[in-house]
N, C-alpha and C positions, 0 to 999 in steps of 0.2 A: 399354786392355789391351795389353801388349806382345804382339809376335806371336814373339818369339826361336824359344820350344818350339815352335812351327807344323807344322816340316818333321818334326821328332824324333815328335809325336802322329800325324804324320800316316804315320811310320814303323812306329808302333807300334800304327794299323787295319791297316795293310796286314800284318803278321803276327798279329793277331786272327783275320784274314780266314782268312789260311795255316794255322790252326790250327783252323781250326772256328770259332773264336768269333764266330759272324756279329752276334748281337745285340751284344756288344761292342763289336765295329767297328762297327756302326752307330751307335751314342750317338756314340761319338768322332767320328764324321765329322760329324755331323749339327752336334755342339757345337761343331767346326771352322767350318764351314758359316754357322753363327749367332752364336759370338763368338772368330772366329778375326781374328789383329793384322788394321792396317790395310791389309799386303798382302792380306789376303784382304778384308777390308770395302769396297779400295775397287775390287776386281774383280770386279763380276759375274757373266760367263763363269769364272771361279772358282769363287766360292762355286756356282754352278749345279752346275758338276762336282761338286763336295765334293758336293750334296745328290743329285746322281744316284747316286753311290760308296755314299751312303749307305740311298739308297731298293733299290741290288743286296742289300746286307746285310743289310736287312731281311726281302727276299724271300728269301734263301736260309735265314735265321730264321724264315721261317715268319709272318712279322710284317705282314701284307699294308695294315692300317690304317697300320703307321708309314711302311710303304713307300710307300703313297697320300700322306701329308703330308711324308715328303721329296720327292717328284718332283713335288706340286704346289707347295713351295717355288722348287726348281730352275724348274719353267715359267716360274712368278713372277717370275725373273729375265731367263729366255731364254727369251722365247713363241715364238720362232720355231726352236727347236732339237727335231725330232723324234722323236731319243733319248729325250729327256726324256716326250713324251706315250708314246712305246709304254713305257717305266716306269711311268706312271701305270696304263696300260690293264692292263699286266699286274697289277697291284697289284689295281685294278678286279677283274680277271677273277680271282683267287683267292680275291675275296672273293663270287662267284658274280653280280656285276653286269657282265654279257656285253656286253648292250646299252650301257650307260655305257662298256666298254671299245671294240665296236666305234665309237662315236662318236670316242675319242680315235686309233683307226688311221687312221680316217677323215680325219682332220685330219693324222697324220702323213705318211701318205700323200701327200696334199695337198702337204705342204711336202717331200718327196722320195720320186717316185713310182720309185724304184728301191733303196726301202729293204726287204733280204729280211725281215728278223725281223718289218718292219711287217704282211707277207703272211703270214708265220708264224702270229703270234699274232691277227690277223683271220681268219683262216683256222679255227686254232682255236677262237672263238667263237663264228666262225657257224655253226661242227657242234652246240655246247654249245646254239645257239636251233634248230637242227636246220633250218639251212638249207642246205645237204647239198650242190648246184649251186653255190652261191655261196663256201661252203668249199673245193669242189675248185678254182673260179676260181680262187682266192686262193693257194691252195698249189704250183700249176700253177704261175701266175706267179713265186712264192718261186723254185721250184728252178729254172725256166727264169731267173732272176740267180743261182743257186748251187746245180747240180745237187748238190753232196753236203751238203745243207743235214741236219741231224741229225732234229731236231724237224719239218723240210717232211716229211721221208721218214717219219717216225712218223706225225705227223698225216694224210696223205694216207693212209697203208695203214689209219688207223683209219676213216674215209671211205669208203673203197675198200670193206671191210669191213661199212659199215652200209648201203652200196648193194647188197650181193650181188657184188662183185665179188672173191672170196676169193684170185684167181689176182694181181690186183693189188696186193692189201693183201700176201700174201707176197713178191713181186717186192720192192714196196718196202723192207718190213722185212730181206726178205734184202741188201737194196745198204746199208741201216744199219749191217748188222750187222761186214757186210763194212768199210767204211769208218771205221767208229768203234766199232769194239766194246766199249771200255773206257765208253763214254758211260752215263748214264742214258738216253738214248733209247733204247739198243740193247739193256738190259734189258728196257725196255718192251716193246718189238718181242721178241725172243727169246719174254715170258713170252705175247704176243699170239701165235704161229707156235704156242706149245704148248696153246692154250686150243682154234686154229682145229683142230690135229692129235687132240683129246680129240673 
């Protein structure tokens, strides 16, 4: 299969993407991923990216199954790459399997114990199994590598919040809001500060 259209397809997920059409972008990368020219067939750390690009698209589609079979593709390629598992975990964990996700942090971690989103979304999971101590570890950690981490400061103040710690869970949500206000996190937070204030 020629790869000529490669760059031009691959132009044309990236404004699917820009446009909303996450499912879109996703088939297209995926199908890049899988029979894209021999530049991409005979580079693995390629085609891995292409199926990670493709497993975000999914996720922000809503599509968390396709998203779990592109980023266990991408693994498939690059087991040692831990972008890739925290995509899977996330994928995992939308589809309400916490424990399978925290087992893939666990491993990314593993292969880079200074990866924030990895503490993120472990962090997140372990409040979802309502391990409360172990979530705050996790989140702690996140924002002590990136105190203005978006999602650590949401997660943490939701935490804060199922401990009784009300003055916490505000603090946080208030540096959110401050920081990123345009975010989904910071809706979150916002609608959480008015639920606490009711």
């Amino acid at each position: 299969k020629a790869g000529g259209g490669d760059p031009s397809r691959h132009c044309a997920a990236a404004a699917e993407m820009a446009l909303g059409r996450f499912s879109e972008a996703g088939e297209t990368l995926a199908d890049l991923a899988q029979h894209g020219g021999a530049e991409i067939a005979d580079n693995p750390v390629l085609r891995a990216s292409l199926w990670g690009q493709a497993a975000h698209a999914f996720l922000a589609a809503d599509l968390p199954e396709r998203a779990e079979q592109a980023a266990a593709a991408g693994s498939g390629l690059v087991p040692r790459d831990p972008s890739l598992l925290v995509l899977h975990a996330r994928a995992l964990a939308a589809q309400d399997r916490y424990g399978d996700a925290i087992r893939d942090l666990d491993r990314a971690i593993t292969r880079d114990p200074n990866l924030t989103e990895a503490y993120v979304f472990r962090g997140s999971a372990l409040r979802h199994e309502g391990a409360l101590d172990a979530a705050q570890a996790d989140l702690d950690k996140a924002l002590t590598l990136d105190p203005e981490q978006p999602e650590a400061l949401l997660e943490r103040g939701i935490v804060s919040r199922l401990k009784g710690n009300d003055a916490a869970a505000a603090a946080d949500w208030r540096k959110l809001i401050e920081i990123a206000p345009k975010s989904a996190a910071a809706e979150s937070a916002r609608l959480n500060l008015e639920k606490m204030q009711t």
